[in-house]
C-alpha positions in Angstrom: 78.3 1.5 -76.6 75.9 1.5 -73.8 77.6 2.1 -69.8 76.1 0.9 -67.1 77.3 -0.5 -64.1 79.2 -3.7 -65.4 80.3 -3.0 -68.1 82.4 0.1 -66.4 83.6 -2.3 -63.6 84.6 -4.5 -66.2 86.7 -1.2 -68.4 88.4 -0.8 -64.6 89.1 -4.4 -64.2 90.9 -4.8 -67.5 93.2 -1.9 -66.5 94.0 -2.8 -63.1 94.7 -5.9 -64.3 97.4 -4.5 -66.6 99.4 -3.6 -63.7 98.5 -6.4 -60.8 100.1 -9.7 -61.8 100.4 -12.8 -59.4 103.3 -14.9 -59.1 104.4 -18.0 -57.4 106.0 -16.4 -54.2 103.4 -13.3 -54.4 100.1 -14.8 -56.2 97.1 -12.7 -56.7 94.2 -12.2 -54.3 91.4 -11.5 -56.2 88.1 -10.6 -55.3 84.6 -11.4 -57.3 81.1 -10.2 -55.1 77.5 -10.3 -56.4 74.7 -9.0 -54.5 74.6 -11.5 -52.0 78.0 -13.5 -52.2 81.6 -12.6 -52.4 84.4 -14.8 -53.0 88.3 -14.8 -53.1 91.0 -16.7 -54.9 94.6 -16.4 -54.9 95.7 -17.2 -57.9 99.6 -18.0 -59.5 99.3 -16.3 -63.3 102.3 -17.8 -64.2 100.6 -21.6 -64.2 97.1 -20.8 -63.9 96.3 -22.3 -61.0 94.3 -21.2 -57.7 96.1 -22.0 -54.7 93.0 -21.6 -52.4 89.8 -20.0 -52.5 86.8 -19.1 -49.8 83.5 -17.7 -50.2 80.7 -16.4 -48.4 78.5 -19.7 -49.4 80.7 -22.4 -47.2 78.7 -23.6 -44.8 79.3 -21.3 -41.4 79.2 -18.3 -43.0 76.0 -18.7 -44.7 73.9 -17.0 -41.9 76.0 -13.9 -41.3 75.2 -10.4 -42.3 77.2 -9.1 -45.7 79.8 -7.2 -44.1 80.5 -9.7 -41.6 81.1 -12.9 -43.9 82.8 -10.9 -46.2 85.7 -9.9 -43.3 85.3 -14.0 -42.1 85.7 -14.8 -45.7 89.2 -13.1 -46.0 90.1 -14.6 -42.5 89.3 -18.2 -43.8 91.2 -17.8 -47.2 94.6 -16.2 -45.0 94.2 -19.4 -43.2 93.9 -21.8 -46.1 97.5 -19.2 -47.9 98.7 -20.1 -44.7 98.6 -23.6 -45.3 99.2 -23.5 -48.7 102.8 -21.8 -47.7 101.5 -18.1 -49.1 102.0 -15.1 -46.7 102.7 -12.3 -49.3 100.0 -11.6 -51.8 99.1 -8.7 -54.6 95.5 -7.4 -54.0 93.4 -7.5 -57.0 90.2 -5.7 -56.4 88.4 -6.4 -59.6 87.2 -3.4 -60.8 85.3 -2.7 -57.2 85.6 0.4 -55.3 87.7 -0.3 -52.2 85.5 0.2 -50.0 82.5 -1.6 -47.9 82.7 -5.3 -48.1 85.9 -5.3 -50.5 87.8 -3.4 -47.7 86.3 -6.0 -45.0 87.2 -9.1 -46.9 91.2 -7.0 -47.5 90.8 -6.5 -43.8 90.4 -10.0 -42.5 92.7 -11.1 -44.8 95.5 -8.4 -43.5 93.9 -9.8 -39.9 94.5 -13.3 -40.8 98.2 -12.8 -41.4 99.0 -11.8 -45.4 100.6 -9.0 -46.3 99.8 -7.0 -49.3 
């Protein structure tokens, strides 16, 4: 089997997933980031549904730097929990290393008012 990049985030995202499970009163926050985008979703596992989601392509943060839309990103989607009743939430980092624009997004979101 051939590593590369991926395909090792992936092998890290399947375990942490093993362990990080959302629920109703604590859904998930999970992160996805390509090279130019990142998203978030907080998701409820035990329906399957996304409660409320922001990414780095909505309109206002389309001119900002990387590092700075991902931290607005995590701002917007603690606003949008907020409204959706959500102020606790498991972190899901998806196989990414906590750091750079993972930790910005985490860190808007902690900003914004959810705890995790």
């Amino acid at each position: 089997m051939a590593v590369n990049t991926e395909s090792a985030r992936q092998r890290r995202h399947r375990r942490i997933r093993g362990k990080v499970v959302g629920s109703a009163d604590r859904p998930r926050l999970c992160v996805s980031r390509s090279n130019k985008r990142i998203y978030a979703q907080l998701i409820d596992d035990a329906r399957g549904h996304t409660l409320a989601a922001a990414g780095s392509h909505e309109g206002d943060l389309k001119g900002m730097g990387k590092g700075v839309a991902a931290a607005e990103v995590g701002k917007l989607l603690a606003e949008r929990a907020k409204a959706a009743g959500v102020a606790r939430v498991v972190f899901d980092r998806g196989g990414y290393k906590y750091h750079g624009r993972v930790k910005a997004l985490a860190d808007g979101a902690r900003e914004g008012g959810l705890e995790f």
